[in-house]
N, C-alpha and C positions, 0 to 999 in steps of 0.2 A: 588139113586145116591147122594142125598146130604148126605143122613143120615153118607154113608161111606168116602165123605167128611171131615165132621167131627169128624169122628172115626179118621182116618189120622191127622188127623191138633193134637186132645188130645193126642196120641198117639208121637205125635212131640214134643207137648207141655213137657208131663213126659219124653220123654231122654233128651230134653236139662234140667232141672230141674236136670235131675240129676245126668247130669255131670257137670253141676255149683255147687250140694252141693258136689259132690265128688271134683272139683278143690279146695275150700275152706278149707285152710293151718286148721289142726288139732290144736288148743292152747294144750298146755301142762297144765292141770289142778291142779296137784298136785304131786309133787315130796317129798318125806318124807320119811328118815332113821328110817328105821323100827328095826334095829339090830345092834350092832355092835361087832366083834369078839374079846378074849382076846388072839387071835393067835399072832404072830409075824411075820411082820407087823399086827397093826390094822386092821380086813379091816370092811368096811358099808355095810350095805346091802341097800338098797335102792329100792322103790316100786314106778312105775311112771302112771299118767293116765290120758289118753288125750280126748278132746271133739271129738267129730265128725267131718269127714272131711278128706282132703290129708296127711298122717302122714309125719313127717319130712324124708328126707333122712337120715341124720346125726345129731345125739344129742351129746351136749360135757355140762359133768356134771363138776363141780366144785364143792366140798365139803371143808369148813370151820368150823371150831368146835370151841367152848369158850376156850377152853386148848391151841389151837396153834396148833391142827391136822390140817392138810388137802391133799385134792390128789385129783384127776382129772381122767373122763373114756373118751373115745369116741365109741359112739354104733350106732348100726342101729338104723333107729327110728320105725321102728317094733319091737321094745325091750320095755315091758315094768317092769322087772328086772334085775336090775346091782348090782355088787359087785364094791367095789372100796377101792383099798387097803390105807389107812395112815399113813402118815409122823408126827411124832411128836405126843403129849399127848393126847388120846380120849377124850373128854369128853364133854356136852349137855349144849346148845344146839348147834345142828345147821345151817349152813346154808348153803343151797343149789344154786348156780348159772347154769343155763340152756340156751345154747342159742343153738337154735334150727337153721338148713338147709333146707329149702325147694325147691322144683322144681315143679313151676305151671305155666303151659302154656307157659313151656321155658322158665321160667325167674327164676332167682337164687333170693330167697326171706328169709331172717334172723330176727330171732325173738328173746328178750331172756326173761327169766323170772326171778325169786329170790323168795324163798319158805324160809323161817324161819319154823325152830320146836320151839315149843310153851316152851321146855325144860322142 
């Protein structure tokens, strides 16, 4: 009787565990233009990757180049690649603005980040 006691209680213990690491908002670890097209418009490519945890609802990129390019996506945040077409001259490096949406335990919760390429 005790033994399944506390078989029940660990058992209790590993789901809350771990829907406390699953409610814990995903950080965006790295965002970084890995291409960028000589089509017309420019467009970037862009490769994203996130830690462990609740992924955002809504990710909204913001891309900035040294030339004067730049242009803007908004994606699911179970995307972890985007194309993002540019405005004005390509050219490296650049810099990425992220600011992420989340929804955890019913609360509306915003994050952002800022990723520079190394050029």
């Amino acid at each position: 009787m005790r033994q399944r006691r506390w078989v029940a209680i660990g058992i209790g213990v590993a789901a809350a565990a771990a829907l406390i690491s699953g409610a814990r908002p995903a950080p965006l670890r790295l965002a970084r233009v890995t291409h960028v097209s000589n089509s017309t418009p420019p467009v970037a490519s862009i490769a994203l990757r996130y830690a462990r945890g609740a992924r955002p609802r809504v990710a909204v990129l913001d891309v900035v180049g040294a030339q004067g390019a730049n242009g803007s996506a908004s994606i699911p945040g179970d995307q972890e690649f985007v194309e993002v077409p540019l405005a004005g001259n390509p050219g490296r490096p650049y810099r990425i603005d992220a600011t992420l949406t989340y929804r955890v335990g019913g609360f509306l919760l915003v994050r952002t980040a800022t990723f520079a390429d190394p050029g």
